[in-house]
MIDOBA-468946 format. One line per 2 residues: number of its first residue (from 0); for each residue x, y, z of C-alpha. Coordinates in nm, 4 decimals, decimal comma. Each point is the difference from the previous one (the first is absolute). Example, Ala and Ser with C-alpha at 12.3 -4.5 7.8 and 13.67 -1.06 7.14 Angstrom:
<pts>
0 = 1,2300:-0,4500:0,7800 ~ 0,1370:0,3440:-0,0660
</pts>
This chain:
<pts>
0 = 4,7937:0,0491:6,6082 ~ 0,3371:-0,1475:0,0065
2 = -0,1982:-0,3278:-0,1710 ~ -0,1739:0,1740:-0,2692
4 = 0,3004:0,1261:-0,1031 ~ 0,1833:-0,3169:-0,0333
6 = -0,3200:-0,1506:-0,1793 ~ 0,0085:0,3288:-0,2404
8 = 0,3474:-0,0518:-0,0938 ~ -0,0117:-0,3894:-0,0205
10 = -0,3661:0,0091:-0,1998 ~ 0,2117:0,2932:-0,2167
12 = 0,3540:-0,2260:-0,0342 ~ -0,2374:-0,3343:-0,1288
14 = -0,2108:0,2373:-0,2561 ~ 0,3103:0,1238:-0,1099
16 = 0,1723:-0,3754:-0,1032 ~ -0,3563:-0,0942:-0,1424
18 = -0,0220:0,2557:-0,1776 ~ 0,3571:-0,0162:-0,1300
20 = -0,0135:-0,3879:-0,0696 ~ -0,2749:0,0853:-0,2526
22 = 0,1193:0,2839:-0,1236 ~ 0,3311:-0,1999:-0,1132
24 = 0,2379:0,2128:0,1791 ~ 0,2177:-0,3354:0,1106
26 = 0,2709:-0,1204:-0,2127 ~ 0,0205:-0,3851:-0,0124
28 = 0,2958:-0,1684:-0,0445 ~ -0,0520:-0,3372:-0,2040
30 = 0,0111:-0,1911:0,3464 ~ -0,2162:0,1455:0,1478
32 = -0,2713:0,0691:-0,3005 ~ -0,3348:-0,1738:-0,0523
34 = -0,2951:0,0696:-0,2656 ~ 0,1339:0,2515:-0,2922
36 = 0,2794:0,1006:0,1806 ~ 0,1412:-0,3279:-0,0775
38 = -0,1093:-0,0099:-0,3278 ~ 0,1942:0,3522:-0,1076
40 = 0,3377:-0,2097:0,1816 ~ -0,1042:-0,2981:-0,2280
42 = 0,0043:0,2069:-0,2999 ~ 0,2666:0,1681:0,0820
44 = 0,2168:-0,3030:0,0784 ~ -0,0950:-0,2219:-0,3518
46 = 0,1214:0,3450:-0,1832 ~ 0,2855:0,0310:0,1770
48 = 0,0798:-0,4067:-0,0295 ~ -0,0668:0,0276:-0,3426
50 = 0,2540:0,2801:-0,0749 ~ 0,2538:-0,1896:0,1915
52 = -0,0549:-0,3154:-0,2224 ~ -0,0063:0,2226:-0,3016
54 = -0,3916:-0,0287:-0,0825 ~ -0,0384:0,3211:-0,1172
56 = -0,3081:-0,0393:-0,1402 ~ -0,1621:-0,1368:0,3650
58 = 0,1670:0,2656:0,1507 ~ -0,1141:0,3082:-0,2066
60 = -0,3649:-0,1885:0,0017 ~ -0,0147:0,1988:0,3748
62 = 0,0066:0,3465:-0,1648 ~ -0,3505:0,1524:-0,1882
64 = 0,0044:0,0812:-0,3266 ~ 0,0694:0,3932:0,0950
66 = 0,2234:-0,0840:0,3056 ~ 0,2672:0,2804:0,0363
68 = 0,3355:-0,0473:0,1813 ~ 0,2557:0,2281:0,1451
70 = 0,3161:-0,1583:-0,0363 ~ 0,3233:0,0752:0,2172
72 = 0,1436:0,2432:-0,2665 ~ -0,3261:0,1862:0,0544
74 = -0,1512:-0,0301:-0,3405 ~ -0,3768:-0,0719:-0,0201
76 = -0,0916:-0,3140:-0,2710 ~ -0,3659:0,0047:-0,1150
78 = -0,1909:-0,3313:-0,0634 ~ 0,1316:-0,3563:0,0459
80 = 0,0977:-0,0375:-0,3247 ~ 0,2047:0,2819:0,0055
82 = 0,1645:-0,1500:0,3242 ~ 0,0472:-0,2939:-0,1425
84 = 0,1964:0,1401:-0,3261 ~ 0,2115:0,1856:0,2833
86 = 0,0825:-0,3136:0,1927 ~ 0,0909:-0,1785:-0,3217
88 = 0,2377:0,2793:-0,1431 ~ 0,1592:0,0632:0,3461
90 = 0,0663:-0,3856:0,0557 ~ 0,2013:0,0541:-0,3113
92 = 0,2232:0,1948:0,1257 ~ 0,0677:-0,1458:0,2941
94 = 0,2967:-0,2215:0,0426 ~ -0,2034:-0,2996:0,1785
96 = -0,3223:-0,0487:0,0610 ~ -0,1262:0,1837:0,2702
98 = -0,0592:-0,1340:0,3804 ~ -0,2762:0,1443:0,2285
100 = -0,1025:-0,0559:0,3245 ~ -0,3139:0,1227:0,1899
102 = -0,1150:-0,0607:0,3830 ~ -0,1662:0,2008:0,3179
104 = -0,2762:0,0134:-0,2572 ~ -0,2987:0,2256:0,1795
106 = -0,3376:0,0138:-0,1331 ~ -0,2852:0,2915:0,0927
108 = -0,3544:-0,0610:-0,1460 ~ -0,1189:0,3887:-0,1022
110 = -0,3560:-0,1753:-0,0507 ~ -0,0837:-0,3398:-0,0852
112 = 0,1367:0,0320:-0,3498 ~ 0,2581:0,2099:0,0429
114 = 0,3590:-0,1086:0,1724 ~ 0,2739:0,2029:0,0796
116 = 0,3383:-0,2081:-0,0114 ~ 0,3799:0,0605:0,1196
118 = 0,2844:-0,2147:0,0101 ~ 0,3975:0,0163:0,0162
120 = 0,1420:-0,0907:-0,2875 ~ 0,3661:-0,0846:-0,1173
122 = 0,1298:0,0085:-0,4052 ~ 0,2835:-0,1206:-0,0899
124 = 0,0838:0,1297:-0,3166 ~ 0,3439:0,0311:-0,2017
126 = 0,0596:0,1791:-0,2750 ~ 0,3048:0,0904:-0,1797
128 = 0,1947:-0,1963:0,2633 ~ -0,1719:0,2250:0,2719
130 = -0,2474:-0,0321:0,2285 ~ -0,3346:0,2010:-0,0355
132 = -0,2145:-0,1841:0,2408 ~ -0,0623:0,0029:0,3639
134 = -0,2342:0,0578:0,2741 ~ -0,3415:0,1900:-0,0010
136 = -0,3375:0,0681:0,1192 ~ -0,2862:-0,1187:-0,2486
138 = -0,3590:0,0735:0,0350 ~ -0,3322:-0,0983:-0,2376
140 = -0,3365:0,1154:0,0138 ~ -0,2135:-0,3033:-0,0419
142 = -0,3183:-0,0351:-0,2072 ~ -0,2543:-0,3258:0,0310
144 = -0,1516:-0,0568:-0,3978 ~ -0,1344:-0,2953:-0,0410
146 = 0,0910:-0,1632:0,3390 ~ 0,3659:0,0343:-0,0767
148 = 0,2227:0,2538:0,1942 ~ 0,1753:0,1849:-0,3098
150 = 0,2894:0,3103:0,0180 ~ -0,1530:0,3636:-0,1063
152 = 0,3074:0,1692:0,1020 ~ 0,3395:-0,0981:0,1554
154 = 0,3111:0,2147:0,0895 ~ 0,3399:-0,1183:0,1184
156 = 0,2067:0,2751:0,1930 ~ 0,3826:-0,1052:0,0368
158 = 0,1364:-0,0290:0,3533 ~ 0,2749:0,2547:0,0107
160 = 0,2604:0,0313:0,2391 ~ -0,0151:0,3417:0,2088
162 = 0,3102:0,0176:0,1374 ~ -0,0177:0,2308:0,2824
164 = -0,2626:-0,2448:0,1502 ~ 0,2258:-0,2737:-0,1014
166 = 0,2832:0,1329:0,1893 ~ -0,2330:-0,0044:0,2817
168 = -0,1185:-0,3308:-0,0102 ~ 0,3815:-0,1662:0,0608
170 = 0,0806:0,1925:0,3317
</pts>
């Protein structure tokens, strides 16, 4: 008895990760990726490269046509084009350009087109002599066209500081 039992629960616990491995419920982090996985991180990384060098136009190429972005003030921006207008009135204002940086990029396939993304992201961003930027969680749903990974929808929510658990965290 005591053997069917463990052969129950082991037969159960290896249907379980099959079934889960398949079913895309493992985030992959870009070490670790193979097949699409590390395609999404590829995309991902030539957008973000591209922002950094100021390539605007290869970095906005990752977004569809009808992408829409929550940005860290909480507004919602329709269509790349409309994100890129954004971008390009809000770099106005800013004092210098601005300076991101992304890593512990994870990557979920949903199906075998569809890719569920989250990083950590950092901004730093002056304006007015002060500064706006700073840490947050980012995620993108993913969407294979074409055999490129492009953006459908992205959100960045700003890391804030809570400080009763900060208090805790120094004891």
């Amino acid at each position: 008895m005591k053997n069917i039992l463990f052969n129950l629960i082991a037969i159960l616990t290896l249907a379980t990760s099959v079934q889960a491995q398949s079913g895309g419920v493992l985030w992959m982090g870009s070490r670790n990726a193979t097949g699409e996985a590390r395609a999404v991180h590829a995309a991902l990384k030539k957008a973000y490269d591209a922002f950094l060098a100021g390539d605007l136009k290869t970095g906005f190429a990752i977004y569809t046509e009808d992408a829409s972005e929550i940005g860290p003030d909480g507004n919602i921006t329709h269509g790349k084009k409309a994100m890129e207008e954004g971008w390009e009135a809000f770099s106005k204002m800013t004092d210098k350009p601005a300076v991101f940086k992304y890593e512990n990029v994870q990557v979920r396939l949903l199906t075998p087109d569809v890719a569920l993304a989250i990083w950590d992201s950092e901004a730093d961003i002056v304006l007015n002599g002060q500064q706006i930027g700073g840490k947050s969680k980012d995620a993108a749903v993913l969407r294979k066209i074409k055999g490129e990974w492009k953006i459908e929808f992205d959100q960045l929510t700003p890391m804030l500081g809570m400080p009763a658990l900060d208090a805790d965290r120094k004891d």
